[in-house]
ROSE-4610 file (N, C-alpha, C; in Angstrom, 1 decimal, always signed):
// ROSE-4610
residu = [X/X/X/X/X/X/X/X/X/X/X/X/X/X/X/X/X/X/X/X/X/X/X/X/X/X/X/X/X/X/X/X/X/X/X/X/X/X/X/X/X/X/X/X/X/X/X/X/X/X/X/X/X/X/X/X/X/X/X/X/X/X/X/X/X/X/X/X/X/X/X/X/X/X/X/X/X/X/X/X/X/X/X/X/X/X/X/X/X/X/X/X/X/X/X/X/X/X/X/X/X/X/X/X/X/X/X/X/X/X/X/X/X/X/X/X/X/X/X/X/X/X/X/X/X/X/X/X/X/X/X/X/X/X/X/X/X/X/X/X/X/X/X/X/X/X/X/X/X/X/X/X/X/X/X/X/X/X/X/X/X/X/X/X/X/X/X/X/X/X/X/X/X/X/X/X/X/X/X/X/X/X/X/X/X/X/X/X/X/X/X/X/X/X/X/X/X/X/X/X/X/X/X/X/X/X/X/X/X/X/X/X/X/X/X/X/X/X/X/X/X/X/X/X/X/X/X/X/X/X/X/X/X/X/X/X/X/X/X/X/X/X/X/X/X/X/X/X/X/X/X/X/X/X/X/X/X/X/X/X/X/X/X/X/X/X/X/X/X/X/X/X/X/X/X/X/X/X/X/X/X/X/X/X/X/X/X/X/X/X/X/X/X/X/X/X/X/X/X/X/X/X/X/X/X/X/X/X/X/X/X/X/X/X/X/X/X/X/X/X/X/X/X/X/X/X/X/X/X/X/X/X/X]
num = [1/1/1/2/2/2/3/3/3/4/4/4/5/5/5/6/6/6/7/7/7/8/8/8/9/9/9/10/10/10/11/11/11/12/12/12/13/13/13/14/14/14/15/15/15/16/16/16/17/17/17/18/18/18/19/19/19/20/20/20/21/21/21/22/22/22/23/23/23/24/24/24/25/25/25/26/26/26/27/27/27/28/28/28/29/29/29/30/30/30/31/31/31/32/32/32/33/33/33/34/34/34/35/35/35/36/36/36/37/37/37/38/38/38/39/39/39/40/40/40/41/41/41/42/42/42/43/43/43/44/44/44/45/45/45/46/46/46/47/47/47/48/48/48/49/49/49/50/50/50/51/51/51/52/52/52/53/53/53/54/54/54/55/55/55/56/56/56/57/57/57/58/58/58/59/59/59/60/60/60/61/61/61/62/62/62/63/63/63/64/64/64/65/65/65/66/66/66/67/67/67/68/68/68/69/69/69/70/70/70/71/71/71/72/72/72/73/73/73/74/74/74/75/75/75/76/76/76/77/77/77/78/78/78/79/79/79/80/80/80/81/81/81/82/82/82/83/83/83/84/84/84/85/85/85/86/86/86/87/87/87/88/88/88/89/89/89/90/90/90/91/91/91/92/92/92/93/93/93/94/94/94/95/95/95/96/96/96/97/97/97/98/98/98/99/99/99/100/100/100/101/101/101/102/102/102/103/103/103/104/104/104/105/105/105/106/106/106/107/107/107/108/108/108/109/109/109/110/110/110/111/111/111]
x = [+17.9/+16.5/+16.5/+15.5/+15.2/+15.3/+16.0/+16.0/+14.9/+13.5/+12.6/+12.5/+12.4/+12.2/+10.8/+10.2/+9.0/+9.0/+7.6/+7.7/+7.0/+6.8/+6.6/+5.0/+3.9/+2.9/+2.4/+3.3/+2.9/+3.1/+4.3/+4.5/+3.2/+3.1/+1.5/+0.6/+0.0/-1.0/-0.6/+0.6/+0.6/+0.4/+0.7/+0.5/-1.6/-1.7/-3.4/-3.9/-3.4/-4.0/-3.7/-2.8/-2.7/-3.6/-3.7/-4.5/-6.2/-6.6/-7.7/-8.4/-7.4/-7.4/-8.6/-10.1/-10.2/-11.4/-11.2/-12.0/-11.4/-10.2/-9.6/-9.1/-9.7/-10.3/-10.2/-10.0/-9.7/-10.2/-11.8/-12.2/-11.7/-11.5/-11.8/-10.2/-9.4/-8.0/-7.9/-8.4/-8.5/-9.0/-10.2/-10.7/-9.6/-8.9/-8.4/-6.8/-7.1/-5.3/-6.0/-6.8/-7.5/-7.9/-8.5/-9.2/-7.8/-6.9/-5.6/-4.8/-4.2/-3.1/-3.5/-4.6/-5.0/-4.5/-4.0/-3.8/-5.0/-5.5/-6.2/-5.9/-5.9/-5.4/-6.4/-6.4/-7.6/-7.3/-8.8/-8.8/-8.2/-8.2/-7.3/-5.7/-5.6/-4.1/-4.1/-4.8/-4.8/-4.8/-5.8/-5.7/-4.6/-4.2/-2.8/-1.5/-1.3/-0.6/-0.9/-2.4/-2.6/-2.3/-2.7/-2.1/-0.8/-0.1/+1.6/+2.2/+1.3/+2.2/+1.6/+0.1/-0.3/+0.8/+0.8/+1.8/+3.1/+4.1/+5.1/+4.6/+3.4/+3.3/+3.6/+3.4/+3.4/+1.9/+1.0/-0.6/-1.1/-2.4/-3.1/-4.6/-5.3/-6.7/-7.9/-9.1/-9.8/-11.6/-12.0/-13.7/-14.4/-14.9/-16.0/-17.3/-18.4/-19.5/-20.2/-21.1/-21.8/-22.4/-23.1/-24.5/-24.7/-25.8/-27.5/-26.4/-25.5/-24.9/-24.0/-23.5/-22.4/-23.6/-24.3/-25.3/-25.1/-25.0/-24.9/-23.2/-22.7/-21.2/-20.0/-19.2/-18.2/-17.5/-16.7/-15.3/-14.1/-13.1/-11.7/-11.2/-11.2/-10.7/-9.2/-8.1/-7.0/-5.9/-4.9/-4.6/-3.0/-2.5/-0.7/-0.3/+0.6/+1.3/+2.3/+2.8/+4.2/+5.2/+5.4/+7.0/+6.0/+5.0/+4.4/+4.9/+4.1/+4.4/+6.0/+6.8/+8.3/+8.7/+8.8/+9.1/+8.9/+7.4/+6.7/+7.6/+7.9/+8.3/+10.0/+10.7/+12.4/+12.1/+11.0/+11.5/+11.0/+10.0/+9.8/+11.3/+11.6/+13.0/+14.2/+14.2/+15.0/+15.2/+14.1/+13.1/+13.3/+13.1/+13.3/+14.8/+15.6/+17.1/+17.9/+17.0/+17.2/+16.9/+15.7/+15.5/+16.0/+16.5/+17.4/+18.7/+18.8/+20.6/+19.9/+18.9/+18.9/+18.9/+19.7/+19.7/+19.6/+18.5/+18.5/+19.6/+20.0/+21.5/+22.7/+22.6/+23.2/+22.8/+21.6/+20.6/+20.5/+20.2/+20.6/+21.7/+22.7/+23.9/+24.8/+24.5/+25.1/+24.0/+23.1/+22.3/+22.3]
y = [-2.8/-2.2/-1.0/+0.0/+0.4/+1.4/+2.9/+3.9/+4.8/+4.2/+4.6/+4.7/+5.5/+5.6/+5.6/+4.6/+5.6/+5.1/+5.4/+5.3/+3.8/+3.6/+2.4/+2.6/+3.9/+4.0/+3.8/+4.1/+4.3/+3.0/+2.1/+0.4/-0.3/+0.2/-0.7/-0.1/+1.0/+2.0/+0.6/+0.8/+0.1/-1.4/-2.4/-3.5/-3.5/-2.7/-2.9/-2.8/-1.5/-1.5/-2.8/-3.1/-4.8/-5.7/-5.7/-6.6/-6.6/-5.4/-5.0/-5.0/-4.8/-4.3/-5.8/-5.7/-4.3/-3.1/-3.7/-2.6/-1.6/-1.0/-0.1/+0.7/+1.6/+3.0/+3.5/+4.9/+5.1/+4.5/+4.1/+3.5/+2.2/+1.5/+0.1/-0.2/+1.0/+0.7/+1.3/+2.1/+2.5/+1.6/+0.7/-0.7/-1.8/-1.9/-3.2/-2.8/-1.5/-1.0/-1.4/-0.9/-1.3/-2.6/-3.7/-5.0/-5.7/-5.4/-6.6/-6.2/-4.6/-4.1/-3.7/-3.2/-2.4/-1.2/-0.8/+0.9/+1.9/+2.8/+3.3/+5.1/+4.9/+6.0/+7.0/+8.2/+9.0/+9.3/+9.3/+9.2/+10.0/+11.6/+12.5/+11.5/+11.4/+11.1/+9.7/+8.7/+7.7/+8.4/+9.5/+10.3/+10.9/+11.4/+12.0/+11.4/+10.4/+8.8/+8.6/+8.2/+7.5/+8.9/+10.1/+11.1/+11.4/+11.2/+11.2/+9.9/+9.0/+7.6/+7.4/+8.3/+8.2/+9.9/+10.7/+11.7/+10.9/+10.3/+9.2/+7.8/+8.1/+6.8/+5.4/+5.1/+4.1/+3.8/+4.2/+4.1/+4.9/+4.1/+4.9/+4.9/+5.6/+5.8/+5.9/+5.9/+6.0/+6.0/+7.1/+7.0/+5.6/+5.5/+3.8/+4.9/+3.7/+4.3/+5.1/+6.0/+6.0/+4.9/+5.6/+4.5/+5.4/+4.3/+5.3/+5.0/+4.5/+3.6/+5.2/+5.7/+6.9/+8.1/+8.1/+9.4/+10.1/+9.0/+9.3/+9.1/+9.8/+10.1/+8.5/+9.0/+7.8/+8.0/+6.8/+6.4/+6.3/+6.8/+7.1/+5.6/+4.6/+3.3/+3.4/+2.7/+2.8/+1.7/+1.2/-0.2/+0.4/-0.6/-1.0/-0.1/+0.1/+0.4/-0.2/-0.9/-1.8/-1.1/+0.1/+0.6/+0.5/+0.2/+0.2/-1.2/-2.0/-3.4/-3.9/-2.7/-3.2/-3.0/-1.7/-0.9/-2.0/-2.5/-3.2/-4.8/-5.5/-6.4/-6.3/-5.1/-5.1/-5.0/-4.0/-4.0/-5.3/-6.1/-7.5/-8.4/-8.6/-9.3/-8.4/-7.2/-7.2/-7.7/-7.6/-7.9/-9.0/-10.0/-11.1/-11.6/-11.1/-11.1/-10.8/-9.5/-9.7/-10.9/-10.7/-12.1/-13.5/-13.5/-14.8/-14.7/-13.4/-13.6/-13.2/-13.4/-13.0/-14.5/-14.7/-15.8/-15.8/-16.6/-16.4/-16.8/-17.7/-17.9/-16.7/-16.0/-14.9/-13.9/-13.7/-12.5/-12.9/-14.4/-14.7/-15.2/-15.3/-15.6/-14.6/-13.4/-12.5/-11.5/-12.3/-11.9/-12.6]
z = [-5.1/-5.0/-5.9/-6.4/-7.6/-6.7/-7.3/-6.9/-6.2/-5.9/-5.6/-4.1/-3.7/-1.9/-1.2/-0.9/-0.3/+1.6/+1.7/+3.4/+3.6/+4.7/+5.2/+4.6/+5.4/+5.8/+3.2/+3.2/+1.7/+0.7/+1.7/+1.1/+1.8/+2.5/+3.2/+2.0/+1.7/+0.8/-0.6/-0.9/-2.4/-2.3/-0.8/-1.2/-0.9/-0.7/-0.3/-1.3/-2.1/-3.5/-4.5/-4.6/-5.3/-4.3/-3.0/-2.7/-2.7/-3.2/-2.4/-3.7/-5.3/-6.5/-7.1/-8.0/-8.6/-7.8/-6.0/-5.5/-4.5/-4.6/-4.1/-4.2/-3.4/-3.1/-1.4/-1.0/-0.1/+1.1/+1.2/+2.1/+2.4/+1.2/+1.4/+2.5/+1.4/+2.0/+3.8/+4.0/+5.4/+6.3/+5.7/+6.8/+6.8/+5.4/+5.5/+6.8/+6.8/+6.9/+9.0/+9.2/+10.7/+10.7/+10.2/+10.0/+10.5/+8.9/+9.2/+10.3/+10.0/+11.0/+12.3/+12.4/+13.6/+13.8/+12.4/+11.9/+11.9/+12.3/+12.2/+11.6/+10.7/+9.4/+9.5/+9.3/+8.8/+7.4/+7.1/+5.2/+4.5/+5.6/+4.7/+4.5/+5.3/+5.3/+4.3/+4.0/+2.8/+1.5/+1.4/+0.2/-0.4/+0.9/+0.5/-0.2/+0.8/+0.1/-1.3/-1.3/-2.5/-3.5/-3.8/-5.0/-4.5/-3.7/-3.6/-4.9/-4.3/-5.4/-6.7/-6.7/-8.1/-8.9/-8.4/-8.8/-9.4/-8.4/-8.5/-9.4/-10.2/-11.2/-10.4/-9.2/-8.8/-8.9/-8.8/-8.9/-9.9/-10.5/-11.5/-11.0/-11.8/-11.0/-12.2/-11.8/-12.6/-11.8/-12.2/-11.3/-11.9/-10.7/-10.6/-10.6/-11.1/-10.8/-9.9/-9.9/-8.5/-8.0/-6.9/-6.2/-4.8/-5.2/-3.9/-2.6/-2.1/-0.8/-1.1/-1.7/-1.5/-2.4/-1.7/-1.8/-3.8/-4.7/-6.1/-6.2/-5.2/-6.1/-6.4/-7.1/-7.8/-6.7/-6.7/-6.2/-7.0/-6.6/-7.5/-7.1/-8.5/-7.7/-8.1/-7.6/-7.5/-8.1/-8.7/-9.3/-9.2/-9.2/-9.4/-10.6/-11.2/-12.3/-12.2/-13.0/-13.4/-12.4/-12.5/-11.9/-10.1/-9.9/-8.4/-8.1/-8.8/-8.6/-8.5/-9.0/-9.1/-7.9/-7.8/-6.3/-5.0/-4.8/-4.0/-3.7/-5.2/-5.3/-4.7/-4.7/-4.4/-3.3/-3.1/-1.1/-0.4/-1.0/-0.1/-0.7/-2.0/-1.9/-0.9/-0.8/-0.1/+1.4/+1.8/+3.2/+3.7/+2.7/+2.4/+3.0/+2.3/+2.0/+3.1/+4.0/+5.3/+6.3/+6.1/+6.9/+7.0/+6.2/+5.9/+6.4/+7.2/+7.6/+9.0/+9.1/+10.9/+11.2/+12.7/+12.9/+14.5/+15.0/+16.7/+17.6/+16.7/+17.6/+17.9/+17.1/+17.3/+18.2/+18.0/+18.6/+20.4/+20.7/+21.9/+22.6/+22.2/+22.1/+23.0/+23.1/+24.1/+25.1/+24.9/+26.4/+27.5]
């Protein structure tokens, strides 16, 4: 896995932004992070994530239009960067790699 460390709450942040990608932005990511997970984040705290990983070049950003629905102002939309998508991709192979040596026969085996 690629020298990169991040947290759990921040591998969730970057697979949303690939999933959510090309409309993701703090809100969208906050509903989907409640909708799917039943996480309920506060936005400061997604913000902070997201310019932690865009700092760390795992995310890049760029203002979206306004509109009359967000009282004029833009949204900062949010996308992968190659070394994001990498990071994201070693820790599900690793995950992965885990999972394949768990085995229930073992796990129940001494209970």
């Amino acid at each position: 896995m690629e020298n990169q460390s991040i947290s759990s709450q921040e591998e969730i942040v970057l697979l949303l932004v690939g999933a959510l990608a090309p409309n993701a932005y703090a809100y969208t990511i906050k509903k989907e992070m409640l909708d799917q997970g039943g996480k309920n984040i506060a936005l400061a705290s997604i913000h902070t994530i997201l310019y932690r990983l865009e700092k760390h070049n795992l995310l890049k950003s760029s203002m979206g239009g306004a509109s009359s629905s967000r009282g004029g102002r833009s949204k900062r939309l949010y996308q992968l960067t190659m070394k994001g998508y990498k990071v994201v991709e070693d820790i599900h192979s690793f995950r992965n790699s885990l999972w394949g040596k768990i085995s229930l026969d073992n796990i129940f085996s001494n209970s």
